[in-house]
Structures are given as structure tokens and as C-alpha cells.
C-alpha positions as CSV (number, residue, x, y, z in Angstrom):
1,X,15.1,-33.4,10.7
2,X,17.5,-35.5,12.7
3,X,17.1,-36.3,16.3
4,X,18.1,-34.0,18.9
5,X,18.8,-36.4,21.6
6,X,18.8,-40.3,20.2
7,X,18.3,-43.0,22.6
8,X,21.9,-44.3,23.0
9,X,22.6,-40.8,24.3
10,X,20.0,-41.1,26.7
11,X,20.7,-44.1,28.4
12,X,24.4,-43.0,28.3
13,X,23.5,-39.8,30.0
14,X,21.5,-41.9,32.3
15,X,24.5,-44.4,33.7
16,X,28.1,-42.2,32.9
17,X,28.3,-39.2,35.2
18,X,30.9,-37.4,33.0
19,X,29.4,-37.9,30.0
20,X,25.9,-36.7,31.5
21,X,27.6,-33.5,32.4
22,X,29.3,-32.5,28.8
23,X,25.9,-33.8,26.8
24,X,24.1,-31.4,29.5
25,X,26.9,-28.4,29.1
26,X,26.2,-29.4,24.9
27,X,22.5,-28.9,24.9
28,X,22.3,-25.8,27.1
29,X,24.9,-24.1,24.7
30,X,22.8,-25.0,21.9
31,X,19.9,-23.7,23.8
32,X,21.0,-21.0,24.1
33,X,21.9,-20.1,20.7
34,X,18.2,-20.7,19.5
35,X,17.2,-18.7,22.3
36,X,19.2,-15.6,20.6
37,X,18.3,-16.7,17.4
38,X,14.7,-16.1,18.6
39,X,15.6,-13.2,20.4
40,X,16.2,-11.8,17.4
41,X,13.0,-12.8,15.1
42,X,9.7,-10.6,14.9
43,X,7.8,-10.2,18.4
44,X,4.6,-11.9,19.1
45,X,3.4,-13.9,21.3
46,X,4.2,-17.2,20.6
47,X,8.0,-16.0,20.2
48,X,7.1,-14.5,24.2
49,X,6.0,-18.1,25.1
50,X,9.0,-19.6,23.4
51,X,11.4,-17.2,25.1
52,X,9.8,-17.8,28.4
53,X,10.1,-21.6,28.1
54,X,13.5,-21.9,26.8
55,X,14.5,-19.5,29.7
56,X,12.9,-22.1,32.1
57,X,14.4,-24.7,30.4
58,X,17.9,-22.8,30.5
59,X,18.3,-22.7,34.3
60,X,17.0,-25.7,35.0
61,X,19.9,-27.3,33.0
62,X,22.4,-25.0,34.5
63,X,20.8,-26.3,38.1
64,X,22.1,-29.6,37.0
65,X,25.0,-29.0,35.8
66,X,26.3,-26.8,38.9
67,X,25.0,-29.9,41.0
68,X,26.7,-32.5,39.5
69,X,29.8,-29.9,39.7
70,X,29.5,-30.1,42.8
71,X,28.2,-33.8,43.6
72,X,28.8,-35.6,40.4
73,X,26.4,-38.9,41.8
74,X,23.6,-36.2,41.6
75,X,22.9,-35.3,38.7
């Protein structure tokens, strides 16, 4: 399996406002296609836990992005 994120991207996302933002808006689209993806596959628990952490995961990446909308230096 490739990497999700490599290490160049990181330190990218790290000193280039713009380019944080789009790898941000990116991920969180990709998010949440695996979260319907998994929305989708048999209910358990684990699936529950999955759900509930990509959720988390989900808004705290919109948080950031809807910051650095609005102050690009924070995010």
C-alpha cells in the first residue's frame, strides 16, 4: 500500500499556506468517501468505532480549513 501522506507533503503543508489548505480540502474529501464506503459495509462494532473516529476526524479538518479561510497564517 502506498503512503497516504509522504513526508515532502508534510513539510509542504507545514511552510505553504495555500497548499496546506487544498492537501487539507484533499484528505477530508477522501475521508469522507471511506466514511460512506464504511457506512455502507456490515454493522458491528468495530465499524461503530471507525465511524465515530473518522467523524471526529472529519470536523476537525473542516475546523481547519474554515480557519485558515478565514485567517490563512492559522492554520
Amino acid at each position: 500500500m502506498s503512503e497516504l501522506v509522504t513526508a515532502e507533503e508534510l513539510v509542504q503543508a507545514r511552510s505553504d499556506a495555500d497548499f496546506r489548505q487544498k492537501f487539507l480540502a484533499f484528505h477530508l474529501e477522501r475521508l469522507l468517501e471511506a466514511l460512506k464506503l464504511l457506512r455502507n459495509s456490515e454493522p458491528n462494532a468495530e465499524t461503530a468505532r471507525q465511524l465515530r473516529e473518522g467523524v471526529q476526524l472529519a470536523v476537525k479538518m473542516a475546523d481547519r480549513l474554515q480557519e485558515a479561510a478565514l485567517d490563512p497564517k492559522a492554520a
